[in-house]
N, CA, C and O atoms as a DFTB+ gen file, in Angstrom:
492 C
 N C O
     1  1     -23.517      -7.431      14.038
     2  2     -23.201      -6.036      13.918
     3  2     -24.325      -5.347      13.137
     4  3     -24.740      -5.947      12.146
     5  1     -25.005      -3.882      13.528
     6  2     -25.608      -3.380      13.082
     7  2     -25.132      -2.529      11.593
     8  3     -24.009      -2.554      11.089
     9  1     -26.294      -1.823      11.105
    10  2     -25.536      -0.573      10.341
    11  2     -25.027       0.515      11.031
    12  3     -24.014       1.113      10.669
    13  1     -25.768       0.836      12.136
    14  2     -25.179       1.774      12.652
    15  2     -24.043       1.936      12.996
    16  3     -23.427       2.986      12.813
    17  1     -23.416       0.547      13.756
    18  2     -22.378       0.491      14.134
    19  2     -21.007       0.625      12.956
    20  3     -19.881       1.026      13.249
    21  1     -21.429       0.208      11.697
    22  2     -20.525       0.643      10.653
    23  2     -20.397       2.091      10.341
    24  3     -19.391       2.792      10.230
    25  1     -21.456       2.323      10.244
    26  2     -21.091       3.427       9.606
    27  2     -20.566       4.466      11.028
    28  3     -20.369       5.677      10.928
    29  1     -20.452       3.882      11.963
    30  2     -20.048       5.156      13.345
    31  2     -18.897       4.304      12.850
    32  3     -18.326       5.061      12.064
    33  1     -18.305       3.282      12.862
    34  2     -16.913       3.157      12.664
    35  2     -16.239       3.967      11.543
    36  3     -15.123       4.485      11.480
    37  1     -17.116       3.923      10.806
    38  2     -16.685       4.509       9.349
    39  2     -16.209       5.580       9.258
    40  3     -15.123       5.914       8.783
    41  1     -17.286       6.379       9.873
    42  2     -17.213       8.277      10.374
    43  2     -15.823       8.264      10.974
    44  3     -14.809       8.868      10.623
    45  1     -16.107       7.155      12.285
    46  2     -14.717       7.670      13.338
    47  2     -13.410       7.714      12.705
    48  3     -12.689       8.593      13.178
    49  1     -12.830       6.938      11.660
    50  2     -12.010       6.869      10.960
    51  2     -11.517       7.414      10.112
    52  3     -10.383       7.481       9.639
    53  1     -12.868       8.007       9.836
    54  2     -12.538       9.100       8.364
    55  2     -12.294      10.419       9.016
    56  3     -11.851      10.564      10.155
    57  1     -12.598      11.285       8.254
    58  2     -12.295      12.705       8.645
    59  2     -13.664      13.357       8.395
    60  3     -13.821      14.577       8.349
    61  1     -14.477      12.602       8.263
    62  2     -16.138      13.337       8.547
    63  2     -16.573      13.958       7.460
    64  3     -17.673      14.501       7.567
    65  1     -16.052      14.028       6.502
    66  2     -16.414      14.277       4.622
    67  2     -17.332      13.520       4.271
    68  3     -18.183      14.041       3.550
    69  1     -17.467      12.427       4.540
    70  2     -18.649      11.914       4.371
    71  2     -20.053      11.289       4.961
    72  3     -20.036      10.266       5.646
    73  1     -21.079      11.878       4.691
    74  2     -22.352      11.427       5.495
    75  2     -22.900       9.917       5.655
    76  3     -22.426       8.935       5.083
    77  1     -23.902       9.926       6.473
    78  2     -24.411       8.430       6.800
    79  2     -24.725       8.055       5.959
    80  3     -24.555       6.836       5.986
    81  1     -25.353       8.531       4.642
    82  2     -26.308       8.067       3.728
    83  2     -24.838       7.836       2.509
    84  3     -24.731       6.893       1.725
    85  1     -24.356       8.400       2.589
    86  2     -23.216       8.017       1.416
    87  2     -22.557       6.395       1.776
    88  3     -22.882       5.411       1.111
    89  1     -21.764       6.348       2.728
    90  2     -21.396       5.802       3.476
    91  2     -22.181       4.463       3.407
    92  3     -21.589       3.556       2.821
    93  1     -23.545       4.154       3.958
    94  2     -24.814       3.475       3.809
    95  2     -24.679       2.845       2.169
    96  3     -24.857       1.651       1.931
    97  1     -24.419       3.614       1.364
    98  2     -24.780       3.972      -0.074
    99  2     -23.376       2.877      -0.311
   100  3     -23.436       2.336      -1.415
   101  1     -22.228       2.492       0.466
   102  2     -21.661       1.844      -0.321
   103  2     -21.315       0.271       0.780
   104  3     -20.679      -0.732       0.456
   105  1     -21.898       0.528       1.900
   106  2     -22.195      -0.578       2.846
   107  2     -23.369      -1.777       1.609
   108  3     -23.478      -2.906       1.132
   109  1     -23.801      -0.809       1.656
   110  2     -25.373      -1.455       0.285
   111  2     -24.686      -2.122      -0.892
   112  3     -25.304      -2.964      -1.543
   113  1     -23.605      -1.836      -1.158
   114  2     -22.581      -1.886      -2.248
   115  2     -22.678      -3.791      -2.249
   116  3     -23.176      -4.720      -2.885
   117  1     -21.519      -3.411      -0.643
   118  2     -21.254      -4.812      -0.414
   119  2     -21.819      -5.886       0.017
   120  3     -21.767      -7.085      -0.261
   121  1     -22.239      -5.386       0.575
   122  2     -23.808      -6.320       1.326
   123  2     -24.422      -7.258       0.027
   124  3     -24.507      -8.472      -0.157
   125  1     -24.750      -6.225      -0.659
   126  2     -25.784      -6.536      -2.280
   127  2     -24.637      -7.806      -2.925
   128  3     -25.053      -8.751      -3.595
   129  1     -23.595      -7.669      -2.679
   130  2     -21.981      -8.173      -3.323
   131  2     -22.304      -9.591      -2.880
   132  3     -22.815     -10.459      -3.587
   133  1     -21.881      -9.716      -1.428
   134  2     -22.340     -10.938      -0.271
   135  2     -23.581     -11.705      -0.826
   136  3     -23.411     -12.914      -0.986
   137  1     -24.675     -11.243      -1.110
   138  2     -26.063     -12.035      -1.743
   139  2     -25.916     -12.356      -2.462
   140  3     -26.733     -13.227      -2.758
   141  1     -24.810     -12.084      -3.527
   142  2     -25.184     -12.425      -5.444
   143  2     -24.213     -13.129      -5.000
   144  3     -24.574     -14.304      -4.934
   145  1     -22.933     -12.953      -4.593
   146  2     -22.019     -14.111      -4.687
   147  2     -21.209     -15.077      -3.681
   148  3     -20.190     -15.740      -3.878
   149  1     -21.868     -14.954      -2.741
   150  2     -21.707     -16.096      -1.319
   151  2     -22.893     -16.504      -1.492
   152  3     -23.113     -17.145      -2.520
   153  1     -24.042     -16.241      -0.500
   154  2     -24.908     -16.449       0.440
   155  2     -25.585     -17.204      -0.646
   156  3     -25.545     -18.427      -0.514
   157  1     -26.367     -16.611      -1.979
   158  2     -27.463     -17.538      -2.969
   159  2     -26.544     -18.429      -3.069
   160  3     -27.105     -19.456      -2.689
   161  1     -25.033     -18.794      -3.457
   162  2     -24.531     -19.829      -4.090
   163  2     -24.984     -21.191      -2.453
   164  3     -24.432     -22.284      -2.586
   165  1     -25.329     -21.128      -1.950
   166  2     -25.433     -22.151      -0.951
   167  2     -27.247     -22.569      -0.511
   168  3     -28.160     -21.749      -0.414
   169  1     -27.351     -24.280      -0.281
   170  2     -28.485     -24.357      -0.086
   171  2     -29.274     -23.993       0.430
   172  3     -28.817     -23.532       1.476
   173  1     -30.390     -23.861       0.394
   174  2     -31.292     -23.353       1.167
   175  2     -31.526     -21.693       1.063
   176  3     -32.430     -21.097       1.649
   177  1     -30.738     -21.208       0.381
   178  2     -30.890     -19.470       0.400
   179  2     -30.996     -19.042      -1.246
   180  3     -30.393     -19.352      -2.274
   181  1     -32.021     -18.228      -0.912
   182  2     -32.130     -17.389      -2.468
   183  2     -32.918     -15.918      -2.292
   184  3     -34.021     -15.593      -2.730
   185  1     -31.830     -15.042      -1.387
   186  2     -32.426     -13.809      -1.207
   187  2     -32.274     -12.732      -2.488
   188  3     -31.474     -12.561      -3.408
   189  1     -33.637     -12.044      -1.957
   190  2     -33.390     -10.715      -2.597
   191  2     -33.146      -9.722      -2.051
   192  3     -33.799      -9.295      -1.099
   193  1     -31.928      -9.036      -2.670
   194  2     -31.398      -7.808      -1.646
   195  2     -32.511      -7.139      -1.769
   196  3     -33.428      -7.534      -2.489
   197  1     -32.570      -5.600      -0.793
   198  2     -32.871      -4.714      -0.573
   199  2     -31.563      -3.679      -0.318
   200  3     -30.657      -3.868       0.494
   201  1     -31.707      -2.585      -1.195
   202  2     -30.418      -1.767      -0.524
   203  2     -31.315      -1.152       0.177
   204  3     -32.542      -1.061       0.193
   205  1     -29.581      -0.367       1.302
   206  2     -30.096      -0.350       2.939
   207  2     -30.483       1.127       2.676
   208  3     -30.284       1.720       1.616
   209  1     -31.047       1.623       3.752
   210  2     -31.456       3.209       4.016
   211  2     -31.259       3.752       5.433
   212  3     -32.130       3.678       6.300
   213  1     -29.877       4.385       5.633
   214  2     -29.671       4.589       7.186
   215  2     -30.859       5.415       7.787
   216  3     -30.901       5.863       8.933
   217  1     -31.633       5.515       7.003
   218  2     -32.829       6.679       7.686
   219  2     -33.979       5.428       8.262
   220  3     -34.920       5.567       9.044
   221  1     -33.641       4.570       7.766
   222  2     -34.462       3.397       7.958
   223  2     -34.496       2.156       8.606
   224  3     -35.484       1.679       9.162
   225  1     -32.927       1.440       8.480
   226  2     -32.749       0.506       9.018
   227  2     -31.188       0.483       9.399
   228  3     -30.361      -0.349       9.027
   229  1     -30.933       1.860      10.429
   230  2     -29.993       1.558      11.260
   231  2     -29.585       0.512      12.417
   232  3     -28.465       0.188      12.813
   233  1     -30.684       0.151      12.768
   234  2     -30.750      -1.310      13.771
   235  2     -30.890      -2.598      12.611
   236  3     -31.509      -3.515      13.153
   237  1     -30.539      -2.924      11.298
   238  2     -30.068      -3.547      10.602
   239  2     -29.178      -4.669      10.843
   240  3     -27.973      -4.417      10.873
   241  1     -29.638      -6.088      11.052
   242  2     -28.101      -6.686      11.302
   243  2     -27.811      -6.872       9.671
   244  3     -28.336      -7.390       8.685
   245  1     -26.473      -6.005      10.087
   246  2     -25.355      -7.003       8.802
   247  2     -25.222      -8.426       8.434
   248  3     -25.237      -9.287       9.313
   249  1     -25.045      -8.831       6.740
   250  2     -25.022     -10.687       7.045
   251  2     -24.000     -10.776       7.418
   252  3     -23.941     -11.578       8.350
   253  1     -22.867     -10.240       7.105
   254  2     -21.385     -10.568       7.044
   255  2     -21.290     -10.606       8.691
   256  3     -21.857      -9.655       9.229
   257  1     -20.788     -11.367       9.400
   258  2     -20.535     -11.660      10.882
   259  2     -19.364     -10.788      11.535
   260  3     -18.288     -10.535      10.994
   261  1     -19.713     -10.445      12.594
   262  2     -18.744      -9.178      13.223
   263  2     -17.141      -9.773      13.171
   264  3     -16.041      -9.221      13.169
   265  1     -17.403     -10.583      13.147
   266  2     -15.549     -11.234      13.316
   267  2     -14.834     -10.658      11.851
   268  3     -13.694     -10.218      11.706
   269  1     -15.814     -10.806      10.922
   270  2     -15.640     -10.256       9.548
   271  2     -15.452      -9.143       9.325
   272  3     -15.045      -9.049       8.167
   273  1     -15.566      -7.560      10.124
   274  2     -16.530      -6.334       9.467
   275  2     -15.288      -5.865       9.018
   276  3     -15.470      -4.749       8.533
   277  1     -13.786      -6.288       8.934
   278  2     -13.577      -5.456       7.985
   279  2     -13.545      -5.368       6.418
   280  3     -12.887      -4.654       5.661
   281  1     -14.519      -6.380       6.186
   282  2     -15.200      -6.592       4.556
   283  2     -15.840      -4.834       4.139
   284  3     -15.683      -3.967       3.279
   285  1     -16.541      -5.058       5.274
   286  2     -17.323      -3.226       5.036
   287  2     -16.512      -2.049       5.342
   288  3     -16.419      -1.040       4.642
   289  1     -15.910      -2.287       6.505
   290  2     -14.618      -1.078       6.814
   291  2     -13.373      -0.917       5.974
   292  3     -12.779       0.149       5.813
   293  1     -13.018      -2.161       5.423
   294  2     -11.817      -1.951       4.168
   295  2     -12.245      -1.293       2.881
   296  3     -11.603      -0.591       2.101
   297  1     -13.741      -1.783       2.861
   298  2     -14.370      -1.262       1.454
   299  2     -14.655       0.325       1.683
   300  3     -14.365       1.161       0.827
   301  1     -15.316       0.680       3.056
   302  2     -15.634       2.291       2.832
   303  2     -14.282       2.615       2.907
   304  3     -14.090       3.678       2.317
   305  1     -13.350       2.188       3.343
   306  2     -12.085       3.457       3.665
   307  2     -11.239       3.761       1.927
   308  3     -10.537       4.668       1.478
   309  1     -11.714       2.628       1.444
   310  2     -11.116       2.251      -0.245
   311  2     -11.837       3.259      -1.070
   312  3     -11.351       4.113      -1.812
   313  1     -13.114       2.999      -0.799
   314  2     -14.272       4.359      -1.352
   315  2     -13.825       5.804      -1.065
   316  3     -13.833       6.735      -1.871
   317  1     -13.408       5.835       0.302
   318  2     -13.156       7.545       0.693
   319  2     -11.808       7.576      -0.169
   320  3     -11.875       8.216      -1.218
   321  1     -10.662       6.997       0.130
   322  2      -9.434       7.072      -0.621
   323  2      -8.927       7.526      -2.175
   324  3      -8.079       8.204      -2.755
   325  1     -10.529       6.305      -2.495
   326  2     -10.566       6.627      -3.976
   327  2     -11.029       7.802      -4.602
   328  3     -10.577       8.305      -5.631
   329  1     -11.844       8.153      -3.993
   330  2     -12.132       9.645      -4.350
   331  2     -11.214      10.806      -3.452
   332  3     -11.430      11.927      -3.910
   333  1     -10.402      10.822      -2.477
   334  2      -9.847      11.579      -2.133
   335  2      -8.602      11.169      -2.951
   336  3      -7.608      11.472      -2.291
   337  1      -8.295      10.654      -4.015
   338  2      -7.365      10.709      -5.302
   339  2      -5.855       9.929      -3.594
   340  3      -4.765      10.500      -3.609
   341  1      -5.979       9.232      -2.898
   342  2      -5.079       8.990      -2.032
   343  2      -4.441       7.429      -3.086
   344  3      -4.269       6.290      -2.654
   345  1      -4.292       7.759      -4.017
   346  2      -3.650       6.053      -4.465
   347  2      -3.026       5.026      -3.651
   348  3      -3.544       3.913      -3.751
   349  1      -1.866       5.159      -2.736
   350  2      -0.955       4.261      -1.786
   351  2      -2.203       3.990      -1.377
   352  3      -2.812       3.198      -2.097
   353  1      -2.988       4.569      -0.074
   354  2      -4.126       4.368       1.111
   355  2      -4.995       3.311       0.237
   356  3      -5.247       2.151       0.564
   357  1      -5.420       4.018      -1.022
   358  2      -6.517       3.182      -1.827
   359  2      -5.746       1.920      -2.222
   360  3      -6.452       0.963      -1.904
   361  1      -5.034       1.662      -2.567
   362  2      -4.383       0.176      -3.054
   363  2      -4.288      -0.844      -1.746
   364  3      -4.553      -2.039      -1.880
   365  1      -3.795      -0.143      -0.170
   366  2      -3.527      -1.062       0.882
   367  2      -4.841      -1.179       1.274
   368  3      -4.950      -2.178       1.986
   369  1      -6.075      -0.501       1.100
   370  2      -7.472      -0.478       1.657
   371  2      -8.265      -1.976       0.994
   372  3      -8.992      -2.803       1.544
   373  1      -7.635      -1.843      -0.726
   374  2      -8.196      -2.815      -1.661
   375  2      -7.870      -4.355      -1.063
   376  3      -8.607      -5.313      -0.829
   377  1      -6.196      -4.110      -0.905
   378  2      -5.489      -5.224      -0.907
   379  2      -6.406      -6.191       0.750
   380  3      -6.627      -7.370       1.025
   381  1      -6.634      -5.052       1.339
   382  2      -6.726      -5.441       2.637
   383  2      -8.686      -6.100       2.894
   384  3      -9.186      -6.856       3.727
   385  1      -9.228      -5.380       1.785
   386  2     -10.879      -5.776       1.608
   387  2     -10.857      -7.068       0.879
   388  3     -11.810      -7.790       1.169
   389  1      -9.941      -7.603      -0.078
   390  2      -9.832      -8.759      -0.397
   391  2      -9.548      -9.684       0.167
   392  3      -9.906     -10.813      -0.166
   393  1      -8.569      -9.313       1.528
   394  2      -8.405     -10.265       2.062
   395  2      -8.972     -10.778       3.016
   396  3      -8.959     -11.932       3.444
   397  1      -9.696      -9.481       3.483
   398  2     -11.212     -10.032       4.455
   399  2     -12.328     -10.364       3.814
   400  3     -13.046     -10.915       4.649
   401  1     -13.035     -10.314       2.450
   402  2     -13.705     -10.433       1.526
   403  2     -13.703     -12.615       1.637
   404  3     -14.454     -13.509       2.026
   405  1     -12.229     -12.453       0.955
   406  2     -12.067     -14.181       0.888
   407  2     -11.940     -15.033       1.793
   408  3     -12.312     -16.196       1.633
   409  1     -11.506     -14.686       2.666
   410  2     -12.003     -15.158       3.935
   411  2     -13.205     -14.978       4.451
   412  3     -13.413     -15.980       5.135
   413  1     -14.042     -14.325       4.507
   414  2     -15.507     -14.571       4.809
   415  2     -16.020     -15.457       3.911
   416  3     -16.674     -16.331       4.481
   417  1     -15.973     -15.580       2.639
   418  2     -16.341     -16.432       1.900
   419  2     -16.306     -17.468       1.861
   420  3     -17.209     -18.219       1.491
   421  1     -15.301     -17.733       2.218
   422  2     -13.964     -19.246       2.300
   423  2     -15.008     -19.664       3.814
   424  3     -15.775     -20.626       3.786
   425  1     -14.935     -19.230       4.411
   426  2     -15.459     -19.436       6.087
   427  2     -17.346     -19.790       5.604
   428  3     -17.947     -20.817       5.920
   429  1     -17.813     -18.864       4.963
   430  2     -18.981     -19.286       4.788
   431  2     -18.951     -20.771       4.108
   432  3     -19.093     -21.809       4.755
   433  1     -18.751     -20.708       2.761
   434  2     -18.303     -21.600       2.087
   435  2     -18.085     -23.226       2.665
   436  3     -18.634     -24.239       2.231
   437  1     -17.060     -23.104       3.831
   438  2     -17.205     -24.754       4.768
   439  2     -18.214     -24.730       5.606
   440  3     -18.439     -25.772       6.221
   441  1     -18.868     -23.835       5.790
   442  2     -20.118     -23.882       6.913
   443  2     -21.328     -24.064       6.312
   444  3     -22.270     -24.566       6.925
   445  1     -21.424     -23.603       4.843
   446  2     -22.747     -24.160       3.790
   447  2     -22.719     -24.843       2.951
   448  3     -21.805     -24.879       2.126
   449  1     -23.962     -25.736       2.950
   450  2     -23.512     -26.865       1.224
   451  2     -24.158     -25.751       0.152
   452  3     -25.147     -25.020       0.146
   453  1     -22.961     -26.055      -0.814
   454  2     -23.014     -25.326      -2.174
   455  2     -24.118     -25.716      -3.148
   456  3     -24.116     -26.918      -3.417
   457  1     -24.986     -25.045      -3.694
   458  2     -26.219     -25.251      -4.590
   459  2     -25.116     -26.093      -5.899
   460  3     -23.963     -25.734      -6.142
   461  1     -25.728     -27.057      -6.474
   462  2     -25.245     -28.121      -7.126
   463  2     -25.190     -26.895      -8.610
   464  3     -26.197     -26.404      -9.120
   465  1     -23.817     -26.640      -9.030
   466  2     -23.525     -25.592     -10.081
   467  2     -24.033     -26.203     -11.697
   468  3     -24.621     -25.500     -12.518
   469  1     -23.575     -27.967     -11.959
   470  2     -23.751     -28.416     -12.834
   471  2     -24.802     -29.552     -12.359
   472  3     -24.567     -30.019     -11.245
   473  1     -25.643     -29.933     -12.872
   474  2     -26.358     -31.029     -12.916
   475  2     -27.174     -31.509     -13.728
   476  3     -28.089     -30.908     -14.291
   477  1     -26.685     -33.334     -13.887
   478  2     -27.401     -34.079     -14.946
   479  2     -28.520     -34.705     -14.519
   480  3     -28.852     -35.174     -13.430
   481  1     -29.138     -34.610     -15.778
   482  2     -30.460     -35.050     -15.671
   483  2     -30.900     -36.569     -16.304
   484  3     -29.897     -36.923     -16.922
   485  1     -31.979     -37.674     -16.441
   486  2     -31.580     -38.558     -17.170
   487  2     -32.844     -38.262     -18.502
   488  3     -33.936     -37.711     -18.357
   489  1     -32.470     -38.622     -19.300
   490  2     -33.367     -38.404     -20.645
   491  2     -34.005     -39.098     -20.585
   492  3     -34.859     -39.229     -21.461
């Protein structure tokens, strides 16, 4: 899945209050989220984010895998909610980004070996 394609989901859903670059602005959020605490914890990977710039890299693939996207779609609709003061919407948006959140993780997680957290050394 691209950026573009999020954030046109994003728009379509919302009520159009908010622009690409905002929107972008919290896709970057999670994305940045995914690197520090999935993706480096596993071998072989030690990226450095870049936050995104829809002016820039709308043909962007997302890491998070399309089967996943509502990691990014639970999170912007939680973002719009939260500032549109909608509490109920914002709590089922949260409840519902966590639960696609841990499951992507969980899913990554059996599909990568984990960077060794503790390790001894011999003196």
């Amino acid at each position: 899945m691209k950026l573009r394609d999020i954030v046109e989901m994003a728009t379509d859903s919302g009520n159009g209050q908010y622009d690409a670059d905002q929107i972008t602005a919290w896709i970057s959020e999670i994305e940045g989220q995914v690197v520090d605490e999935v993706i480096n914890h596993a071998e072989g990977y030690d990226m450095e984010f870049r936050d995104l710039d829809y002016g820039k890299d709308p043909e962007r693939l997302m890491l998070v895998p399309d089967r996943f996207r509502d990691v990014y779609l639970s999170y912007v609709r939680a973002k719009v909610d939260f500032l549109n003061q909608e509490t109920e919407r914002y709590n089922n948006d949260v409840a519902m980004f966590d639960a696609a959140y841990e499951s992507y993780a969980a899913w990554f997680r059996r599909e990568h070996r984990q960077k060794c957290q503790v390790c001894f050394s011999r003196m």
